[in-house]
mmCIF file of the N, C-alpha and C atoms, coordinates in Angstrom:
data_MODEL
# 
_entry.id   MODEL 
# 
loop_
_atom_site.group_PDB 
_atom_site.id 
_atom_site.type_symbol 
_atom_site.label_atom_id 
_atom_site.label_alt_id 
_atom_site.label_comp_id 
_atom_site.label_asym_id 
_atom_site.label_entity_id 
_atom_site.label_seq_id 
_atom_site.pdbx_PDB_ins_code 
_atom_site.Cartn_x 
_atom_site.Cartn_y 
_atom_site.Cartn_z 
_atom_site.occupancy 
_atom_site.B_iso_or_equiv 
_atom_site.pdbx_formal_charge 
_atom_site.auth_seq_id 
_atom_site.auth_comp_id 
_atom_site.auth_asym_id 
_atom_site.auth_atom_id 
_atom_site.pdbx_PDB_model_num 
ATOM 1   N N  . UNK A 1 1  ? 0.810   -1.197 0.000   1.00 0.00 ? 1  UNK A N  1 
ATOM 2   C CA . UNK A 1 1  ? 0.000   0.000  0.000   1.00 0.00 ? 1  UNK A CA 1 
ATOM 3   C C  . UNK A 1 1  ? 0.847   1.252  0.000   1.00 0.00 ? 1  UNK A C  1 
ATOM 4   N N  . UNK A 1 2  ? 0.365   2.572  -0.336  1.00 0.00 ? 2  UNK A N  1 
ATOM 5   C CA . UNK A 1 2  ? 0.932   3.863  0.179   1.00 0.00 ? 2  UNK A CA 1 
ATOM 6   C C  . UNK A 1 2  ? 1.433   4.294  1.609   1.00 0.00 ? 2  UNK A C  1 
ATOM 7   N N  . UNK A 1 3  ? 1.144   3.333  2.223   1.00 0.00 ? 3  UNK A N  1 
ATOM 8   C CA . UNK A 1 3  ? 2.119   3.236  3.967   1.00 0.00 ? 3  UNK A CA 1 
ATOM 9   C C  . UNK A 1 3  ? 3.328   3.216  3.582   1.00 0.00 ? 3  UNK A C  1 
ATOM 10  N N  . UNK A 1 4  ? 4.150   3.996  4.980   1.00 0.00 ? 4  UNK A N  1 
ATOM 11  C CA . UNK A 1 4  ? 5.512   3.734  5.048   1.00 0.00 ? 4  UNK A CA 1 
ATOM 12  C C  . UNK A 1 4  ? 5.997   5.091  4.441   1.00 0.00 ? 4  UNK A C  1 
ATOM 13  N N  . UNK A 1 5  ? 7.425   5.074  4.741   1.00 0.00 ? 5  UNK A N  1 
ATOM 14  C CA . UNK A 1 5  ? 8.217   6.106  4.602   1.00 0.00 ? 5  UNK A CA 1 
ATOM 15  C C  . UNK A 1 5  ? 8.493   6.218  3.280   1.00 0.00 ? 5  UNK A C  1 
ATOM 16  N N  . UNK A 1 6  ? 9.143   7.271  2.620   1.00 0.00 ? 6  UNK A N  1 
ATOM 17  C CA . UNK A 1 6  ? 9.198   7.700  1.501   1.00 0.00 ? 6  UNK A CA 1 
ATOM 18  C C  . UNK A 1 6  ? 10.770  7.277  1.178   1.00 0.00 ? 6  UNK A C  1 
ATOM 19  N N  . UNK A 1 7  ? 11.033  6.382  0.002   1.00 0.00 ? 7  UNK A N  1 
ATOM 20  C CA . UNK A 1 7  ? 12.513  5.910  -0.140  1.00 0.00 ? 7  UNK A CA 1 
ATOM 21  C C  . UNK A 1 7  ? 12.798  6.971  -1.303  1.00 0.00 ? 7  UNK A C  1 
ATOM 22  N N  . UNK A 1 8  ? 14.178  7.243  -1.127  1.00 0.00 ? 8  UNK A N  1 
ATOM 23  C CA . UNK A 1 8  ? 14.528  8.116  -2.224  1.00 0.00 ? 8  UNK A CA 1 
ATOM 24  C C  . UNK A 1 8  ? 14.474  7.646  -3.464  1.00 0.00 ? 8  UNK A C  1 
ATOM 25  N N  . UNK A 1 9  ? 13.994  8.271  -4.768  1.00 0.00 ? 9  UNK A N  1 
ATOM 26  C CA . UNK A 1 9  ? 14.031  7.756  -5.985  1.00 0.00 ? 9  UNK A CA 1 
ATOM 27  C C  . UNK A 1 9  ? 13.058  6.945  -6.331  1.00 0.00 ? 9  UNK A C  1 
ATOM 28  N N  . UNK A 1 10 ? 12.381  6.134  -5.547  1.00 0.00 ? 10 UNK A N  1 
ATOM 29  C CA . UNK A 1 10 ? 11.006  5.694  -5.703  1.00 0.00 ? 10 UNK A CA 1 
ATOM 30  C C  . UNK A 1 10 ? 9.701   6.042  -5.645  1.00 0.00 ? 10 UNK A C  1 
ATOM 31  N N  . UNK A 1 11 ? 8.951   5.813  -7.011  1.00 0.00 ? 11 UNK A N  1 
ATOM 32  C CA . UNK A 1 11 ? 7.530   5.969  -6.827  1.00 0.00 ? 11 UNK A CA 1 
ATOM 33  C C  . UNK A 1 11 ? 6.758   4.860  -6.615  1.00 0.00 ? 11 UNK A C  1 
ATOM 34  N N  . UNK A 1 12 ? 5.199   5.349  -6.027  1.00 0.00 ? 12 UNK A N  1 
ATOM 35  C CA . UNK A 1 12 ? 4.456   4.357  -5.981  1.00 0.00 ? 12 UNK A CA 1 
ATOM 36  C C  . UNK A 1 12 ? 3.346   4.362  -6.645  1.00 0.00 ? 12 UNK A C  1 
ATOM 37  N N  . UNK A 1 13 ? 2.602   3.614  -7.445  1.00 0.00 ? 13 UNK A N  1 
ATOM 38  C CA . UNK A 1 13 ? 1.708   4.125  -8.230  1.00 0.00 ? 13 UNK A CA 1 
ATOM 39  C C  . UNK A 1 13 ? 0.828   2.964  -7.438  1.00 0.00 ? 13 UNK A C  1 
ATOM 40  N N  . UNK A 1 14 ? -0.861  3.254  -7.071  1.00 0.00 ? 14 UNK A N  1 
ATOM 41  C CA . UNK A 1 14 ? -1.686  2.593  -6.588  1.00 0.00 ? 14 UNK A CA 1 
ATOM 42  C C  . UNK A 1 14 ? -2.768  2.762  -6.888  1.00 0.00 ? 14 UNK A C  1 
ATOM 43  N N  . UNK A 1 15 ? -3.913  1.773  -7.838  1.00 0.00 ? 15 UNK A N  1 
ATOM 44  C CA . UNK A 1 15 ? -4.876  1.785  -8.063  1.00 0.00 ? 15 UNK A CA 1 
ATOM 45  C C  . UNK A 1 15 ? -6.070  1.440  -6.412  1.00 0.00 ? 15 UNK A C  1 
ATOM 46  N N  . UNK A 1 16 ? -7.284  2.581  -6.440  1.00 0.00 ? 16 UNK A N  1 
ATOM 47  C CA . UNK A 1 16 ? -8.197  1.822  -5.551  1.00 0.00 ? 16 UNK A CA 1 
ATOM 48  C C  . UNK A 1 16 ? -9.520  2.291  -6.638  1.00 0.00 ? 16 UNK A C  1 
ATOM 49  N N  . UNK A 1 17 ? -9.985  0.612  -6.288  1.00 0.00 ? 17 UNK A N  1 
ATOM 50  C CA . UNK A 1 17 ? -11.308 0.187  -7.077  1.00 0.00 ? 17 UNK A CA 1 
ATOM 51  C C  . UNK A 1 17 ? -12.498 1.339  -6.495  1.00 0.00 ? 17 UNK A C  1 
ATOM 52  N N  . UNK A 1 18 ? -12.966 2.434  -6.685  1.00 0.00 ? 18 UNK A N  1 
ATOM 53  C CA . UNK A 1 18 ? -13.926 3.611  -5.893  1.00 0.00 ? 18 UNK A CA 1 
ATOM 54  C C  . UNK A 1 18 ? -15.051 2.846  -5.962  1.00 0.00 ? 18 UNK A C  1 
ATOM 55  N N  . UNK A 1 19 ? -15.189 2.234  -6.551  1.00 0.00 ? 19 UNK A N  1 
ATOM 56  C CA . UNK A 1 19 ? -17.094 1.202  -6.922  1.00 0.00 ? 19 UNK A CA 1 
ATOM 57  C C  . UNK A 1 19 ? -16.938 -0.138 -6.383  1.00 0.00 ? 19 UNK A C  1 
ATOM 58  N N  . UNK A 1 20 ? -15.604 -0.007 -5.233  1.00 0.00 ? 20 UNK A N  1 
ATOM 59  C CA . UNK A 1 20 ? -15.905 -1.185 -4.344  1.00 0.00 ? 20 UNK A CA 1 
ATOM 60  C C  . UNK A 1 20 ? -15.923 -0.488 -2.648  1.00 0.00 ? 20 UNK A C  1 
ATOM 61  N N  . UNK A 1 21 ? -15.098 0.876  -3.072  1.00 0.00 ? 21 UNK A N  1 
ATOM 62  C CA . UNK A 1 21 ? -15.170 0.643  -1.829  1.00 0.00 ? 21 UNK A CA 1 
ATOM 63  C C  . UNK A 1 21 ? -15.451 2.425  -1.424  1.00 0.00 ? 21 UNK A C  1 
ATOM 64  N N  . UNK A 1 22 ? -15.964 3.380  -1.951  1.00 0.00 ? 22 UNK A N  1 
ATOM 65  C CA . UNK A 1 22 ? -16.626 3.957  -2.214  1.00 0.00 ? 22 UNK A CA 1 
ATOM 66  C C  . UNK A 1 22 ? -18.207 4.288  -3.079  1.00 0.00 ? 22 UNK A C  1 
ATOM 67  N N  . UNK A 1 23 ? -19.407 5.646  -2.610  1.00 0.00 ? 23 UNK A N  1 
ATOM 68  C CA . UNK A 1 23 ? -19.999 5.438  -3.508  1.00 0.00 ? 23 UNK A CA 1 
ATOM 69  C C  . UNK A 1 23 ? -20.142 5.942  -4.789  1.00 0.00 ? 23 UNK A C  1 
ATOM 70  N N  . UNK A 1 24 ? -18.834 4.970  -5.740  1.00 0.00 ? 24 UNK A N  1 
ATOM 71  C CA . UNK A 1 24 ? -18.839 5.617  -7.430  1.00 0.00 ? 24 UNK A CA 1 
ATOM 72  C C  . UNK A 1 24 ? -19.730 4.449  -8.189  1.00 0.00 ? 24 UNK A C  1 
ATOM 73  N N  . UNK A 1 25 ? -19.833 4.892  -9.268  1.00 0.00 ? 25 UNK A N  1 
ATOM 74  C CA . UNK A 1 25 ? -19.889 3.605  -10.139 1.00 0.00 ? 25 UNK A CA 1 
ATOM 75  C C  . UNK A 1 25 ? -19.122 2.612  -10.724 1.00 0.00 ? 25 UNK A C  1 
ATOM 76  N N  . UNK A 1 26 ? -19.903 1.600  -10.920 1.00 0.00 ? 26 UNK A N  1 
ATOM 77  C CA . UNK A 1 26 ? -19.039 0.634  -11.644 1.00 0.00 ? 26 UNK A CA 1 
ATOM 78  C C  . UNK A 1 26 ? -17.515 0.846  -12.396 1.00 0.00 ? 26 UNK A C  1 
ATOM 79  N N  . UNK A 1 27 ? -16.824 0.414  -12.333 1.00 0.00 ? 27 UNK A N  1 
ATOM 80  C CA . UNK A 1 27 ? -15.518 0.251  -13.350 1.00 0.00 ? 27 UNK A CA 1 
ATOM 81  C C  . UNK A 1 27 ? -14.557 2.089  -13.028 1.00 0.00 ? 27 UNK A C  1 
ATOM 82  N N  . UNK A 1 28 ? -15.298 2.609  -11.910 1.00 0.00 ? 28 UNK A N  1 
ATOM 83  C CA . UNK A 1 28 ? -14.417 3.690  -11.420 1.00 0.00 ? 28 UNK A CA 1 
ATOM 84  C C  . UNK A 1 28 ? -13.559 3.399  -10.401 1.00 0.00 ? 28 UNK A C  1 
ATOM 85  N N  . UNK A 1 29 ? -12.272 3.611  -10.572 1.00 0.00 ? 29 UNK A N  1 
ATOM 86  C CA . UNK A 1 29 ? -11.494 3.913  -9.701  1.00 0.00 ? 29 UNK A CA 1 
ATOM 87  C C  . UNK A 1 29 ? -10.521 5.019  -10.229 1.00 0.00 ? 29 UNK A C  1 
ATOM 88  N N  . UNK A 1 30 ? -9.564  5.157  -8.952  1.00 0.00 ? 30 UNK A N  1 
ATOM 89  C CA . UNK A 1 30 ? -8.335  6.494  -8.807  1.00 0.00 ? 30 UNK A CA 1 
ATOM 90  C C  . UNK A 1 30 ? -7.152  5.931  -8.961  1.00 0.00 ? 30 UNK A C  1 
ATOM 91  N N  . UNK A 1 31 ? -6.251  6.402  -9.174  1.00 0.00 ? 31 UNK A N  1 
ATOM 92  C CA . UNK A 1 31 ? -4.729  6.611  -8.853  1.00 0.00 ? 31 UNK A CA 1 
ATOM 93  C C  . UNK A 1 31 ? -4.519  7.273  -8.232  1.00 0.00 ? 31 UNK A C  1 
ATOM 94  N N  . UNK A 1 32 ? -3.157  6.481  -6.997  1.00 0.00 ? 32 UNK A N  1 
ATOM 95  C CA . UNK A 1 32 ? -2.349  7.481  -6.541  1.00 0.00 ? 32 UNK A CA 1 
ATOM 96  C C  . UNK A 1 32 ? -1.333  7.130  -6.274  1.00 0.00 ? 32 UNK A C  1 
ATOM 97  N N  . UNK A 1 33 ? -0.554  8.738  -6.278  1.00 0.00 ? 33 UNK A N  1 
ATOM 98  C CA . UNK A 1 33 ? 1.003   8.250  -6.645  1.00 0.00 ? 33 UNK A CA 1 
ATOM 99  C C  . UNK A 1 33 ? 1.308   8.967  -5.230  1.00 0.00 ? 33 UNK A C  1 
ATOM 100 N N  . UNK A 1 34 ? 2.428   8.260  -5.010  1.00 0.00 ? 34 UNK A N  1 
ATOM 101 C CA . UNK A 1 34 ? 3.139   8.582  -3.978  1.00 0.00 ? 34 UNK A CA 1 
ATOM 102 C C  . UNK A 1 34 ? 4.804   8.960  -4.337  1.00 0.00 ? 34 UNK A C  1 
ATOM 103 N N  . UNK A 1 35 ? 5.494   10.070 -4.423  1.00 0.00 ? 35 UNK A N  1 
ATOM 104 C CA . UNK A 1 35 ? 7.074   10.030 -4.647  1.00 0.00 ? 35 UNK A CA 1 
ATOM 105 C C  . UNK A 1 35 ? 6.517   10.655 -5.814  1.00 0.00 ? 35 UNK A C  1 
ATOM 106 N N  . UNK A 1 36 ? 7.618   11.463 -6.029  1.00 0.00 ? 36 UNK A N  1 
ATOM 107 C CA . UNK A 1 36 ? 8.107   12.333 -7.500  1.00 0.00 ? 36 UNK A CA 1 
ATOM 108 C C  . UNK A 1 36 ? 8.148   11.568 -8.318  1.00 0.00 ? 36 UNK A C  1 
ATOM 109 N N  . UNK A 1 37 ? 7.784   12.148 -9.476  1.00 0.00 ? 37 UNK A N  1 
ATOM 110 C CA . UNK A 1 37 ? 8.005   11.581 -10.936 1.00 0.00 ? 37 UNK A CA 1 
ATOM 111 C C  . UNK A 1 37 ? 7.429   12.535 -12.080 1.00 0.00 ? 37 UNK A C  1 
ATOM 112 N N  . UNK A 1 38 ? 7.608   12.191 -12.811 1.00 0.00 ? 38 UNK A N  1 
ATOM 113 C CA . UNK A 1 38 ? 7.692   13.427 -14.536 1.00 0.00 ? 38 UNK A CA 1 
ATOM 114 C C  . UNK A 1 38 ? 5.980   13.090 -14.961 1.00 0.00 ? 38 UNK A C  1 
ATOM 115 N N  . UNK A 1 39 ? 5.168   13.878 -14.928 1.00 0.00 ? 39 UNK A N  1 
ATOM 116 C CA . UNK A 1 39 ? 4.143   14.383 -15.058 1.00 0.00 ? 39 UNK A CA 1 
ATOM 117 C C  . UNK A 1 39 ? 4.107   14.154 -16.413 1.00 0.00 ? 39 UNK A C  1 
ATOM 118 N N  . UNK A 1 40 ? 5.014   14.610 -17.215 1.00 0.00 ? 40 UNK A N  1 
ATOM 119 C CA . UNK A 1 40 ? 4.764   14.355 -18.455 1.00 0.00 ? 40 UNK A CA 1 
ATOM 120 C C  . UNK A 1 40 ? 4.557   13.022 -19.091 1.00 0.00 ? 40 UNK A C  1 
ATOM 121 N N  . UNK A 1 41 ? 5.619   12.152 -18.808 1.00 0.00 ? 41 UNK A N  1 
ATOM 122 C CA . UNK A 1 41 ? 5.836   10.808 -18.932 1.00 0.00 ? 41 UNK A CA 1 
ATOM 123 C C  . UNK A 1 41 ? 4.839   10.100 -18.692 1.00 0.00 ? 41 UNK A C  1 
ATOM 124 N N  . UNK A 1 42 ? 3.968   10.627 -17.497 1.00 0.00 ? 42 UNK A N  1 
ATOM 125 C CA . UNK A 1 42 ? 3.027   9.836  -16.799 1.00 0.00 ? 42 UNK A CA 1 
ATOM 126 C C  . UNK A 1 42 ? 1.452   9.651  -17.539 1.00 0.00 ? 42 UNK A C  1 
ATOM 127 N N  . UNK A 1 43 ? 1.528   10.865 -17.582 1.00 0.00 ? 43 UNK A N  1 
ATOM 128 C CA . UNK A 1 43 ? 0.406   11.831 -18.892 1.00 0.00 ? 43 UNK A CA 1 
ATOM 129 C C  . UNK A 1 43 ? 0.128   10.439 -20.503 1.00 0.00 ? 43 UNK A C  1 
ATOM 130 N N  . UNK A 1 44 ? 2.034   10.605 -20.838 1.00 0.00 ? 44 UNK A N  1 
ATOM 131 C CA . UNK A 1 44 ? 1.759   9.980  -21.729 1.00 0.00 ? 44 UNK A CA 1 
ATOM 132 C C  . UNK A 1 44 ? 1.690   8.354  -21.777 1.00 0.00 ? 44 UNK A C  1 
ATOM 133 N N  . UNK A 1 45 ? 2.437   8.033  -20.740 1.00 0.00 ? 45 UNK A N  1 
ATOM 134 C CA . UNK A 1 45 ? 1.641   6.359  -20.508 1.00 0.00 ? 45 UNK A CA 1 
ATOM 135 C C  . UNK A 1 45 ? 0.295   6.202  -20.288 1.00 0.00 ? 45 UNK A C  1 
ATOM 136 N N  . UNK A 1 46 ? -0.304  7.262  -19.283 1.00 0.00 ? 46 UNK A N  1 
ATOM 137 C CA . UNK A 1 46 ? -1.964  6.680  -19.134 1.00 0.00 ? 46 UNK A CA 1 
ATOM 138 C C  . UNK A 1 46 ? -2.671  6.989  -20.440 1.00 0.00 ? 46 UNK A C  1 
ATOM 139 N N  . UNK A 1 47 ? -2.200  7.568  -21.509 1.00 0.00 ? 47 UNK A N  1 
ATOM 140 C CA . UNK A 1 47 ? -3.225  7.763  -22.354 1.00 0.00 ? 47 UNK A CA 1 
ATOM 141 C C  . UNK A 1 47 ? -2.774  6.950  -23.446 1.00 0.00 ? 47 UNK A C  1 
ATOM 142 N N  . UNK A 1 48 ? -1.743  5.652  -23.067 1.00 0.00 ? 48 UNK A N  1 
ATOM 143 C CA . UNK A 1 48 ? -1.736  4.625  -24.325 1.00 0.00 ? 48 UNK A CA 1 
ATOM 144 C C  . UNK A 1 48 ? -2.878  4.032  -23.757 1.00 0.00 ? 48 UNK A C  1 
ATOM 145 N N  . UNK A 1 49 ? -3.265  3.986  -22.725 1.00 0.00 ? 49 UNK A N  1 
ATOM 146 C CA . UNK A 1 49 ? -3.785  2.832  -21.873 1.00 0.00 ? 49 UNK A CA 1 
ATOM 147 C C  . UNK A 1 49 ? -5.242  2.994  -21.713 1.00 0.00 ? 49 UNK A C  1 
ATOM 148 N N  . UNK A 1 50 ? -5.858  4.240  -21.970 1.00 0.00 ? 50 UNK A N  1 
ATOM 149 C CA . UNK A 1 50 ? -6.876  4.924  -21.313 1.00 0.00 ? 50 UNK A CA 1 
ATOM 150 C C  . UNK A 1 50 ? -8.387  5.221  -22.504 1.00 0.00 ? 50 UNK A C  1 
ATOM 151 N N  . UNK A 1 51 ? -9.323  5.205  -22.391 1.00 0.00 ? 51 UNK A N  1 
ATOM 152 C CA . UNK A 1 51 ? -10.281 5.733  -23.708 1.00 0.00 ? 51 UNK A CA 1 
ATOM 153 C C  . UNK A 1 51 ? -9.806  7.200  -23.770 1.00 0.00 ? 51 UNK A C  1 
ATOM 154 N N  . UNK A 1 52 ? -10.317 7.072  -25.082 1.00 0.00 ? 52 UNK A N  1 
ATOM 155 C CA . UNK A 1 52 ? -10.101 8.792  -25.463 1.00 0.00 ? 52 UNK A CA 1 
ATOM 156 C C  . UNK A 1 52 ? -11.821 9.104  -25.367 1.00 0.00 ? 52 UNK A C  1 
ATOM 157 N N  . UNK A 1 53 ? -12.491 8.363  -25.091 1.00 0.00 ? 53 UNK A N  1 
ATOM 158 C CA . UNK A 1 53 ? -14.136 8.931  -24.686 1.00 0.00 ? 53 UNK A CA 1 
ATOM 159 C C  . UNK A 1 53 ? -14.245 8.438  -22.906 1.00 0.00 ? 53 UNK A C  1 
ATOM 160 N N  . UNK A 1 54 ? -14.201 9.264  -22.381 1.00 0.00 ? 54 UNK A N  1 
ATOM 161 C CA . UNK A 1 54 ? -14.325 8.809  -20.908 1.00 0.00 ? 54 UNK A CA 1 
ATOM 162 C C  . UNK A 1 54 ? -15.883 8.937  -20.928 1.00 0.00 ? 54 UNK A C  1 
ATOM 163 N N  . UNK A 1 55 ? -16.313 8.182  -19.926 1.00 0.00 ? 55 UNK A N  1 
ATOM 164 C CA . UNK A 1 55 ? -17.687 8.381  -19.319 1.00 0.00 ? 55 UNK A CA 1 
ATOM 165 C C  . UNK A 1 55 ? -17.607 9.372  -18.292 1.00 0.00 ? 55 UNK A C  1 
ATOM 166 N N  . UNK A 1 56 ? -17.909 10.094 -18.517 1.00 0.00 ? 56 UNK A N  1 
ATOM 167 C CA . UNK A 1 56 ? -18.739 11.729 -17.973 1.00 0.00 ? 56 UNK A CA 1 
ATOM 168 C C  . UNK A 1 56 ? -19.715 11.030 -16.723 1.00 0.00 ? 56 UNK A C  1 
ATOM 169 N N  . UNK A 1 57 ? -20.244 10.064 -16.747 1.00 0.00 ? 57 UNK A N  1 
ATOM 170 C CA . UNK A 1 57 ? -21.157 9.735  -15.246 1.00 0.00 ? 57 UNK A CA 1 
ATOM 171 C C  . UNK A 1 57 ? -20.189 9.107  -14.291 1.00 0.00 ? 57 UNK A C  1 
ATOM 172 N N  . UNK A 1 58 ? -18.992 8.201  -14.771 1.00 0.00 ? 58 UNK A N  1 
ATOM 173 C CA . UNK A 1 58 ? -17.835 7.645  -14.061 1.00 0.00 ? 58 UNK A CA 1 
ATOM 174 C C  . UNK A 1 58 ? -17.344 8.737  -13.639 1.00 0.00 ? 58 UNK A C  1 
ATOM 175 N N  . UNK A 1 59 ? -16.654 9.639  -14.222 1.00 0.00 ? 59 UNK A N  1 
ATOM 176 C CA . UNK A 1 59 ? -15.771 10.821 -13.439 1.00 0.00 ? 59 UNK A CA 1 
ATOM 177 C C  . UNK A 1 59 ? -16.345 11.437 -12.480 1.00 0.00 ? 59 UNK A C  1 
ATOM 178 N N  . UNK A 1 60 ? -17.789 12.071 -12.871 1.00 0.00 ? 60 UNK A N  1 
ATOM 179 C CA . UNK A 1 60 ? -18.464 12.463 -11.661 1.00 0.00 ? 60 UNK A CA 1 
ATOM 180 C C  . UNK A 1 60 ? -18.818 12.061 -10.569 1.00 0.00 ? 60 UNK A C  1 
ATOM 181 N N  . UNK A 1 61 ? -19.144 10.563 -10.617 1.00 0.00 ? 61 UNK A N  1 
ATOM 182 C CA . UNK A 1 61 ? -19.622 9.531  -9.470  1.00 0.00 ? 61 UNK A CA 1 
ATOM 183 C C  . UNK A 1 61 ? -18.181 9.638  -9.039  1.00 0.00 ? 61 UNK A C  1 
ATOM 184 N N  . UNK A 1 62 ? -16.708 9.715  -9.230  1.00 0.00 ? 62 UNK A N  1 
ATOM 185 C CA . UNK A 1 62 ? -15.602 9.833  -8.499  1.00 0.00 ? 62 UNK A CA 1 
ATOM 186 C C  . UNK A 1 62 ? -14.952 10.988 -7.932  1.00 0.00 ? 62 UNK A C  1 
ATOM 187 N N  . UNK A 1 63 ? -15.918 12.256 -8.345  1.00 0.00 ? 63 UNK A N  1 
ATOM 188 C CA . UNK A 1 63 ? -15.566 13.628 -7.667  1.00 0.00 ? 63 UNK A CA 1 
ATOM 189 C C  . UNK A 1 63 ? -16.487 13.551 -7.010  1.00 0.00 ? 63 UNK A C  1 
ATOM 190 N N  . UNK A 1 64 ? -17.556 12.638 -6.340  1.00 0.00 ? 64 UNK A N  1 
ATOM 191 C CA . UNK A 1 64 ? -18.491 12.825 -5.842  1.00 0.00 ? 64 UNK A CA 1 
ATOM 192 C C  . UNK A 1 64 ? -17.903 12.094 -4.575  1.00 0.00 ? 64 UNK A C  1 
ATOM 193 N N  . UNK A 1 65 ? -17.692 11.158 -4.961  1.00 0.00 ? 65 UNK A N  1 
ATOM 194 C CA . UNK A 1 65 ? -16.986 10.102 -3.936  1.00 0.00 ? 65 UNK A CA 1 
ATOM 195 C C  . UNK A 1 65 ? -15.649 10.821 -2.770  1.00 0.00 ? 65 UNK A C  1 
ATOM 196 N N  . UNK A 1 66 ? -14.860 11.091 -4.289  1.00 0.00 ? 66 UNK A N  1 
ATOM 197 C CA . UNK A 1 66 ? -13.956 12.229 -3.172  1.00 0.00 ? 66 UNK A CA 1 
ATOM 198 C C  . UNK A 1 66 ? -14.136 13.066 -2.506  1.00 0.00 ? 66 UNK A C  1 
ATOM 199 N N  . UNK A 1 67 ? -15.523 13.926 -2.964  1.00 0.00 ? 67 UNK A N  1 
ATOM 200 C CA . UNK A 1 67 ? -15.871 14.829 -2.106  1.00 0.00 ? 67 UNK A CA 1 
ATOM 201 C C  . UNK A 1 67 ? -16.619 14.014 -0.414  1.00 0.00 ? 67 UNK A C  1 
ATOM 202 N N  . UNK A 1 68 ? -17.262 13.504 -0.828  1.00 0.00 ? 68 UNK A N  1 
ATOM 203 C CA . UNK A 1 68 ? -17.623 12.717 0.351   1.00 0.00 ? 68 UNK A CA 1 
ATOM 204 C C  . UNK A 1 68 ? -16.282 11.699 1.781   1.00 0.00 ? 68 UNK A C  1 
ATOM 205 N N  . UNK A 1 69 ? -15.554 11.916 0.854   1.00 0.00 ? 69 UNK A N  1 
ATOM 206 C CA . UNK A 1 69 ? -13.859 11.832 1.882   1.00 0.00 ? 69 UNK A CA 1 
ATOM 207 C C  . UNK A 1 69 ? -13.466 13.149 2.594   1.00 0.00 ? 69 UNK A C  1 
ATOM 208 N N  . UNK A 1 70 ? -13.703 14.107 1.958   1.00 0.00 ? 70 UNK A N  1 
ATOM 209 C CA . UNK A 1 70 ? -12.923 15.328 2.430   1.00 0.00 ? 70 UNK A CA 1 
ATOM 210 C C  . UNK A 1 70 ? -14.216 15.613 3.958   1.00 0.00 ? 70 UNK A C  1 
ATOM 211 N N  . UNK A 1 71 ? -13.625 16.207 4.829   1.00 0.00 ? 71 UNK A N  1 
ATOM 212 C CA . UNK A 1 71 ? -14.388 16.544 5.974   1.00 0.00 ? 71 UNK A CA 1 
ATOM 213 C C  . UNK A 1 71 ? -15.070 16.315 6.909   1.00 0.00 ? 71 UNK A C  1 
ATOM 214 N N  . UNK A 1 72 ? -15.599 15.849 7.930   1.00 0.00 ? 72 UNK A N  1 
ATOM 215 C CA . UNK A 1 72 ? -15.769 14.947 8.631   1.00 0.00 ? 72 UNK A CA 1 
ATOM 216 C C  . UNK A 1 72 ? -16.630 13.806 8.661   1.00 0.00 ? 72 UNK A C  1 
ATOM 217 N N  . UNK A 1 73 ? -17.085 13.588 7.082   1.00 0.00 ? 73 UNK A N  1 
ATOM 218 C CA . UNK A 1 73 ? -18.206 12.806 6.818   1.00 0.00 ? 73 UNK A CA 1 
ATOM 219 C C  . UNK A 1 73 ? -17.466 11.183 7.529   1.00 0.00 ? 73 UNK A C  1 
ATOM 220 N N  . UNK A 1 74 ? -18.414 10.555 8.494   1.00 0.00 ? 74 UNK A N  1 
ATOM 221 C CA . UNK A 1 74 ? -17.733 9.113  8.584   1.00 0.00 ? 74 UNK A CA 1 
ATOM 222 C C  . UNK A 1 74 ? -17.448 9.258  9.418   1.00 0.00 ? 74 UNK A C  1 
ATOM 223 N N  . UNK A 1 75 ? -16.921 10.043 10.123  1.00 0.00 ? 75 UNK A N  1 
ATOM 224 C CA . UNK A 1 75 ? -15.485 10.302 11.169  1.00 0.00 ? 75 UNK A CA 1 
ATOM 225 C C  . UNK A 1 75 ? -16.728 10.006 12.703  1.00 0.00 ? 75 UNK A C  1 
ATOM 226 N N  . UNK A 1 76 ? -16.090 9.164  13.502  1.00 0.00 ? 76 UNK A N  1 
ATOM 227 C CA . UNK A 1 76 ? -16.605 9.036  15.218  1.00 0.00 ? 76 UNK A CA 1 
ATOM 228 C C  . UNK A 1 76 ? -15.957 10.118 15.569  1.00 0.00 ? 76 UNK A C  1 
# 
């Protein structure tokens, strides 16, 4: 996981499924990176990989989701 201390020169790249364990839809999830790395490079690997038509209800159901992380929603 993204635990643990930060080693020099290493990144971490980590998919979480948001439509398992947030409320997004289906086949949404995030990235996150942990540690420096070239933005550009990164840019251009996800978009060998990625549709060039995203679903517009997926992205939103995942700014929705994130928003529902930020602030004390959940929290005892």
């Amino acid at each position: 996981g993204m635990s643990g201390e930060r080693v020099p020169g290493k990144v971490i790249f980590e998919t979480q499924s948001t439509h398992k364990m947030l409320a997004a839809l289906s086949q949404a999830s995030l990235i996150h990176i942990k540690g420096d790395y070239d933005e550009d490079t990164f840019n251009e690997a996800i978009m060998m990989h990625t549709s060039t038509s995203p679903s517009y209800p997926i992205v939103a159901s995942i700014e929705t989701a994130a928003a529902m992380l930020r602030g004390n929603s959940g929290k005892r």
